[in-house]
PyMOL Python script that loads the backbone (N, CA, C, O; Angstrom):
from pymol import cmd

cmd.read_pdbstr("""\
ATOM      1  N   UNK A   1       0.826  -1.202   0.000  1.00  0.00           N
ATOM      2  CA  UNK A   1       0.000   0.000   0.000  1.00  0.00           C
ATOM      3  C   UNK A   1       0.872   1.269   0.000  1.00  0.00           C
ATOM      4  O   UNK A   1       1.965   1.436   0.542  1.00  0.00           O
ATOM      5  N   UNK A   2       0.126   2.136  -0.743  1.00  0.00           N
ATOM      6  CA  UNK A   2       1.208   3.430  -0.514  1.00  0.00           C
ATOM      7  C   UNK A   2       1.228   3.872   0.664  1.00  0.00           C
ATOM      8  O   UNK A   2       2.451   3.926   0.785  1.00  0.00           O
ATOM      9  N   UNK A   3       0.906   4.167   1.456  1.00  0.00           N
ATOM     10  CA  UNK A   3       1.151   4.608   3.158  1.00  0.00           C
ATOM     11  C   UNK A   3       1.835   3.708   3.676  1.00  0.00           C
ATOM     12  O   UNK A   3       1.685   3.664   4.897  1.00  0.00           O
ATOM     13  N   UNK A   4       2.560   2.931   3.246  1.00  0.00           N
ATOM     14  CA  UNK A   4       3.621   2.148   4.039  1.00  0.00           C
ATOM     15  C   UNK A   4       5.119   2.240   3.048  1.00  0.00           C
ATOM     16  O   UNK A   4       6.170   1.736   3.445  1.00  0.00           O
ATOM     17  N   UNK A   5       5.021   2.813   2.001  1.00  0.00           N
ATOM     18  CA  UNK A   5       6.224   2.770   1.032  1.00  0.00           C
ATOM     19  C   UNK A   5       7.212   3.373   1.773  1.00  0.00           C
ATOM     20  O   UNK A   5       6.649   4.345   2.277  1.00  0.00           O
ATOM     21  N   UNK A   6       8.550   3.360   2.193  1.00  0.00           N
ATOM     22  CA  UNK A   6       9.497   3.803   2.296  1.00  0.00           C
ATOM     23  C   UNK A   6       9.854   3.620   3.846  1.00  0.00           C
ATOM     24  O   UNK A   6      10.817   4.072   4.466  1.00  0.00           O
ATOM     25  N   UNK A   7       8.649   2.717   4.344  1.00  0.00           N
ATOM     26  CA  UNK A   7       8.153   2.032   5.738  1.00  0.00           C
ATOM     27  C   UNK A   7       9.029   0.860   6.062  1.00  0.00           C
ATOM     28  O   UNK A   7       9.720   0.626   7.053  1.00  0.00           O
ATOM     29  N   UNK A   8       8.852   0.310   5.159  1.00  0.00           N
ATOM     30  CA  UNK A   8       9.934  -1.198   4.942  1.00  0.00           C
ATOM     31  C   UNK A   8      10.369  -1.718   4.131  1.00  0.00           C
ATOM     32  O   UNK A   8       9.999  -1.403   3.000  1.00  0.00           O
ATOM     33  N   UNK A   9      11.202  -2.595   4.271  1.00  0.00           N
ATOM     34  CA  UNK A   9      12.426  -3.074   3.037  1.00  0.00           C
ATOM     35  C   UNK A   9      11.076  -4.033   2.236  1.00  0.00           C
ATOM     36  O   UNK A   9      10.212  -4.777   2.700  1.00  0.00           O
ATOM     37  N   UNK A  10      11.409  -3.582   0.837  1.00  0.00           N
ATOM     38  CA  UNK A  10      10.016  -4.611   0.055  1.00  0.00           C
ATOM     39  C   UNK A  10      10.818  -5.699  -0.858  1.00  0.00           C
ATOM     40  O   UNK A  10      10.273  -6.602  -1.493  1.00  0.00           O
ATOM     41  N   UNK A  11      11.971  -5.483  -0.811  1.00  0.00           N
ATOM     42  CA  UNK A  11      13.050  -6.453  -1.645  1.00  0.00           C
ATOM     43  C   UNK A  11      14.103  -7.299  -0.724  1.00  0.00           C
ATOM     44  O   UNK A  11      14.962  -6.606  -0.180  1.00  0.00           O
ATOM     45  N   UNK A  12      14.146  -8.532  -0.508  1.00  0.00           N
ATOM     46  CA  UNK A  12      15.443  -8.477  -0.200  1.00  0.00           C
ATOM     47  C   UNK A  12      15.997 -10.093  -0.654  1.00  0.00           C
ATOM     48  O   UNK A  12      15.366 -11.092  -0.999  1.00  0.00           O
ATOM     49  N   UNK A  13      17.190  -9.883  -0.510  1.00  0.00           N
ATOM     50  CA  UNK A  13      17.859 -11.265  -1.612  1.00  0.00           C
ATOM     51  C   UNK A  13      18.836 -11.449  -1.007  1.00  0.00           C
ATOM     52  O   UNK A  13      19.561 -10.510  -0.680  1.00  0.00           O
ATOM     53  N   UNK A  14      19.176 -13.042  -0.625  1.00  0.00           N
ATOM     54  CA  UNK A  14      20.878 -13.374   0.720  1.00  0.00           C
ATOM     55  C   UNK A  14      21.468 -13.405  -0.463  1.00  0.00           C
ATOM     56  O   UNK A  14      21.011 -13.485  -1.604  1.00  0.00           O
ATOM     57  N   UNK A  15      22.947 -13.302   0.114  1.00  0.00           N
ATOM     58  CA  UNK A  15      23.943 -13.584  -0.871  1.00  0.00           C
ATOM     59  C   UNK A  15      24.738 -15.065  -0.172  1.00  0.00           C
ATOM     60  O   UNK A  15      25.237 -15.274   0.933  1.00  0.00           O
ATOM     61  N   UNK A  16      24.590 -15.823  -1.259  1.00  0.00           N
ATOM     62  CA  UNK A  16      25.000 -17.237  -1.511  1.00  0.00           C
ATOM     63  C   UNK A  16      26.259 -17.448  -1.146  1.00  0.00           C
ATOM     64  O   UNK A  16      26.602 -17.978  -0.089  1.00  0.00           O
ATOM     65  N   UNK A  17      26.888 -17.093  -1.898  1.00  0.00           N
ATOM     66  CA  UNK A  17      28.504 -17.090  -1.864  1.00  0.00           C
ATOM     67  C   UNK A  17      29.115 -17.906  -0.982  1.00  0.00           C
ATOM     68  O   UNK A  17      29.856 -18.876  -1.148  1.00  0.00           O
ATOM     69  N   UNK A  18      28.579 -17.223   0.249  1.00  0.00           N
ATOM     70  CA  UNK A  18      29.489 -17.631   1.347  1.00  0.00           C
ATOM     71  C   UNK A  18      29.295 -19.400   1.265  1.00  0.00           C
ATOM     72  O   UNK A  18      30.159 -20.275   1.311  1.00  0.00           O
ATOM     73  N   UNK A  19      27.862 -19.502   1.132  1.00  0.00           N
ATOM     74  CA  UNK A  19      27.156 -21.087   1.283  1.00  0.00           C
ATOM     75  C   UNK A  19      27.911 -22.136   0.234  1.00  0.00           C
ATOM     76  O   UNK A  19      28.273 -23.283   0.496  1.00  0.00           O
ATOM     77  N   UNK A  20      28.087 -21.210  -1.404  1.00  0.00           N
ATOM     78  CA  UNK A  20      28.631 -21.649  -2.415  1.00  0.00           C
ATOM     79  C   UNK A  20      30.090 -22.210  -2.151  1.00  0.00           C
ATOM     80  O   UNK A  20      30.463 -23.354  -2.415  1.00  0.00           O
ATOM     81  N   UNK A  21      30.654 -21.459  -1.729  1.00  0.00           N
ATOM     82  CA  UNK A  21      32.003 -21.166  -1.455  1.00  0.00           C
ATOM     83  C   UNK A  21      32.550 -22.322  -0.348  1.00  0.00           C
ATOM     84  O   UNK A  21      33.656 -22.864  -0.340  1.00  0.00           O
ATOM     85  N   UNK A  22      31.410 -22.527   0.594  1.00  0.00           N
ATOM     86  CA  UNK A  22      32.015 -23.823   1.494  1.00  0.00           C
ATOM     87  C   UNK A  22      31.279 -25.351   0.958  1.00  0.00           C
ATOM     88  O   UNK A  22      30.995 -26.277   1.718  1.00  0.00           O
ATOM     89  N   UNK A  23      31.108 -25.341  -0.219  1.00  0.00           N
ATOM     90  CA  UNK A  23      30.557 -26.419  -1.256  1.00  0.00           C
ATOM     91  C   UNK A  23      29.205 -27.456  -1.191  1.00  0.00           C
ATOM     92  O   UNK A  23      28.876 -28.632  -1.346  1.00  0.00           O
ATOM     93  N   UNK A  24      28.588 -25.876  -0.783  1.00  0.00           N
ATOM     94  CA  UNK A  24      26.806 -26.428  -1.106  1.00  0.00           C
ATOM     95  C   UNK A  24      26.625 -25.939  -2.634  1.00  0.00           C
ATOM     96  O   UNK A  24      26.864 -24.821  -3.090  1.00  0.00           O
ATOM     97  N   UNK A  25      26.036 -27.324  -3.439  1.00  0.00           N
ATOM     98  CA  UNK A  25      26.242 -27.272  -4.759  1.00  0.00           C
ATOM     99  C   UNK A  25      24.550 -27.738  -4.918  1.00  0.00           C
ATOM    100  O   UNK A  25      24.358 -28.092  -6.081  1.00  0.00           O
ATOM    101  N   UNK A  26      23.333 -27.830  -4.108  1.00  0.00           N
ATOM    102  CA  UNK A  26      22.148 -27.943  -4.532  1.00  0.00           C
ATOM    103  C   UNK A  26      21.341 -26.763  -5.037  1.00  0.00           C
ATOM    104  O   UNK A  26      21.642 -25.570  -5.069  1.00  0.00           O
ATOM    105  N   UNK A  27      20.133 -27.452  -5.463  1.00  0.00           N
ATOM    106  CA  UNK A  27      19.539 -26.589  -5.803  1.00  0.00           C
ATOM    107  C   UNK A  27      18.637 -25.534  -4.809  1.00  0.00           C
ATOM    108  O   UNK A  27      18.819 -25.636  -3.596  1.00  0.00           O
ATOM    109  N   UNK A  28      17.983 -24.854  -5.148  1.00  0.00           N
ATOM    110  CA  UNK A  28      17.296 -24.419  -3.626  1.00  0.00           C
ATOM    111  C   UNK A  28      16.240 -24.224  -4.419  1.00  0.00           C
ATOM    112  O   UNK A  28      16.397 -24.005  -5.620  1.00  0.00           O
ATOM    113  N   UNK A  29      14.967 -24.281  -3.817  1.00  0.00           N
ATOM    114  CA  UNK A  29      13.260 -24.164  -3.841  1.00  0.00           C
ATOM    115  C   UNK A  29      12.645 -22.908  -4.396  1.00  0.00           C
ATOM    116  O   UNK A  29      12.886 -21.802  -3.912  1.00  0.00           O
ATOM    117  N   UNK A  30      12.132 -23.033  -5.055  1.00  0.00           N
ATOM    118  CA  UNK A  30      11.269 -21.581  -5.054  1.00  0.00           C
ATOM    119  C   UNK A  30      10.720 -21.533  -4.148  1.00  0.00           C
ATOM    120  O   UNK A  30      10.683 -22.548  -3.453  1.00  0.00           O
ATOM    121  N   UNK A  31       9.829 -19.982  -3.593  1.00  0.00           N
ATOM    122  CA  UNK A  31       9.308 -19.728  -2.500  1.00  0.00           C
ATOM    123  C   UNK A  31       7.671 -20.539  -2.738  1.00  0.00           C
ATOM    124  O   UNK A  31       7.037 -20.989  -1.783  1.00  0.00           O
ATOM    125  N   UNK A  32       7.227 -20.598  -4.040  1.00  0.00           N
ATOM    126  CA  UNK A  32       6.078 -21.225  -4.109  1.00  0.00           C
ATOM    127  C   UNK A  32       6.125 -22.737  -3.493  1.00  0.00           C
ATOM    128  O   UNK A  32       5.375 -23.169  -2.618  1.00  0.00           O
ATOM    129  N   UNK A  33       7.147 -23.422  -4.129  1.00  0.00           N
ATOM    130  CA  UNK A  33       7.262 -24.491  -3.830  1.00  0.00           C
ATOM    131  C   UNK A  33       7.996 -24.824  -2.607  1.00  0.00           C
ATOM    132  O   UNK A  33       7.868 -26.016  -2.330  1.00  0.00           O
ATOM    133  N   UNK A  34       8.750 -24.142  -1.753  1.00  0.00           N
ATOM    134  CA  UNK A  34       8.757 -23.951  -0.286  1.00  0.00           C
ATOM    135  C   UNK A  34       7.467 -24.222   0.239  1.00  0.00           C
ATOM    136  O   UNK A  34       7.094 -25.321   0.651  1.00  0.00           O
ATOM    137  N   UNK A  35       6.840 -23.237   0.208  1.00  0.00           N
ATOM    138  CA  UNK A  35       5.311 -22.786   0.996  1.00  0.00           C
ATOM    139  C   UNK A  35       4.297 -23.542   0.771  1.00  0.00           C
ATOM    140  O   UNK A  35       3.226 -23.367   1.350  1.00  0.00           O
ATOM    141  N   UNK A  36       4.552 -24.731  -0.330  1.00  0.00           N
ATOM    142  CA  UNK A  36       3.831 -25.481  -0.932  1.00  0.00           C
ATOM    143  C   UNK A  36       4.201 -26.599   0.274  1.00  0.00           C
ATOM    144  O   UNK A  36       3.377 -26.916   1.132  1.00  0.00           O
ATOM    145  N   UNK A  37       5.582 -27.154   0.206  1.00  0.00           N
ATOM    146  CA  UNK A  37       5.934 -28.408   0.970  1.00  0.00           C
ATOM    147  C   UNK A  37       5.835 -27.990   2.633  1.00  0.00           C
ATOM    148  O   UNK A  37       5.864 -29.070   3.223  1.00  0.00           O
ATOM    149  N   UNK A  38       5.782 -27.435   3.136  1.00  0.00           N
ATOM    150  CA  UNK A  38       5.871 -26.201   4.228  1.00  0.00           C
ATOM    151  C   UNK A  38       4.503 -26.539   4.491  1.00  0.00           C
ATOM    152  O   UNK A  38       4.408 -27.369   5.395  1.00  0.00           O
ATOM    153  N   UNK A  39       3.272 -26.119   3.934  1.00  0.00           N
ATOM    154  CA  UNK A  39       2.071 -26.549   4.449  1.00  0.00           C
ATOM    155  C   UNK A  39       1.636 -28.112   4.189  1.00  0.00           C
ATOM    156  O   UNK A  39       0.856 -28.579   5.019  1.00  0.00           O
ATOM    157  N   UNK A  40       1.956 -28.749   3.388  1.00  0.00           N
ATOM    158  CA  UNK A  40       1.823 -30.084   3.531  1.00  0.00           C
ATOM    159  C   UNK A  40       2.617 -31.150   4.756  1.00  0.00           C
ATOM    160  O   UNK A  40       2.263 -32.280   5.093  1.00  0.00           O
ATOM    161  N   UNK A  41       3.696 -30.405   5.214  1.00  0.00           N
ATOM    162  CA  UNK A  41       4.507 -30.709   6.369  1.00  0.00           C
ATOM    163  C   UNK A  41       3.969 -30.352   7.231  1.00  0.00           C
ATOM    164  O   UNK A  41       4.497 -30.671   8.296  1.00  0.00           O
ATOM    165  N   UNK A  42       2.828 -29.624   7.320  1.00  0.00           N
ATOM    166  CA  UNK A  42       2.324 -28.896   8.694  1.00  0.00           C
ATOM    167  C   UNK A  42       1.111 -30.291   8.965  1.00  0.00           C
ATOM    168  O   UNK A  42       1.080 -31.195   9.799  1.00  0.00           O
ATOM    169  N   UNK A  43       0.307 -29.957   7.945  1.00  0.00           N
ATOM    170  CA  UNK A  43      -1.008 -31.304   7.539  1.00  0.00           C
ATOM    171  C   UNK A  43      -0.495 -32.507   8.241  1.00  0.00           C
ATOM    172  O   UNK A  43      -1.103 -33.065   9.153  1.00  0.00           O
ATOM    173  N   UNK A  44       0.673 -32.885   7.763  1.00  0.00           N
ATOM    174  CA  UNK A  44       0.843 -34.212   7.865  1.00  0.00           C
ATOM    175  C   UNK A  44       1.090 -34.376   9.288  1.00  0.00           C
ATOM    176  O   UNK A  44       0.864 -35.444   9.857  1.00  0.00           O
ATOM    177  N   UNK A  45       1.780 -32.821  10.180  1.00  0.00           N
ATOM    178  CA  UNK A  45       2.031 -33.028  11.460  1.00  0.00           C
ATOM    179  C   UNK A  45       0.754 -33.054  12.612  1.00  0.00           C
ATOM    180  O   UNK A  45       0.821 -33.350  13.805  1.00  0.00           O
ATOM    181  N   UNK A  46      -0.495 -32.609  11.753  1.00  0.00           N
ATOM    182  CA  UNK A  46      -1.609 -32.158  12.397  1.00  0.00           C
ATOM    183  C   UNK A  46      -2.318 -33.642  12.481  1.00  0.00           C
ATOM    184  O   UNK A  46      -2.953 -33.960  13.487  1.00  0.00           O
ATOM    185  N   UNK A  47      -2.214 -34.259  11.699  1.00  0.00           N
ATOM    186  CA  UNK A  47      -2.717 -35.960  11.411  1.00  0.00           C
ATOM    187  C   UNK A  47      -2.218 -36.569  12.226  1.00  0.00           C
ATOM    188  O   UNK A  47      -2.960 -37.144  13.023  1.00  0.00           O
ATOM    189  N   UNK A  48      -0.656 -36.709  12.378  1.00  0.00           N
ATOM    190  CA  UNK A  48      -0.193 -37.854  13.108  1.00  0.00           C
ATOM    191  C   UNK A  48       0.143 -37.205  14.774  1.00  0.00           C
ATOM    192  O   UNK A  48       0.563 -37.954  15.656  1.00  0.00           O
TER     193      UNK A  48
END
""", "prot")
cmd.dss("prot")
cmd.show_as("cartoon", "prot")
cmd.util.cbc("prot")
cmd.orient("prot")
């Protein structure tokens, strides 16, 4: 919303490197598909 612009950070992105650099070579998730497995992990904890 505009009454919050300049309120809070609306971008932000880690830098890898460091992770790269000590030889994590996977892939990593999109946030959809995070949030996707993330609530099915929740489900499954609510069941058992």
């Amino acid at each position: 919303p505009d009454h919050l612009k300049g309120s809070y950070q609306s971008f932000t992105q880690a830098d890898m490197s460091r992770l790269r650099a000590a030889g994590y070579n996977g892939q990593f998730r999109t946030v959809e598909t995070g949030v996707r497995d993330y609530v099915e992990w929740l489900k499954a904890q609510r069941s058992s």
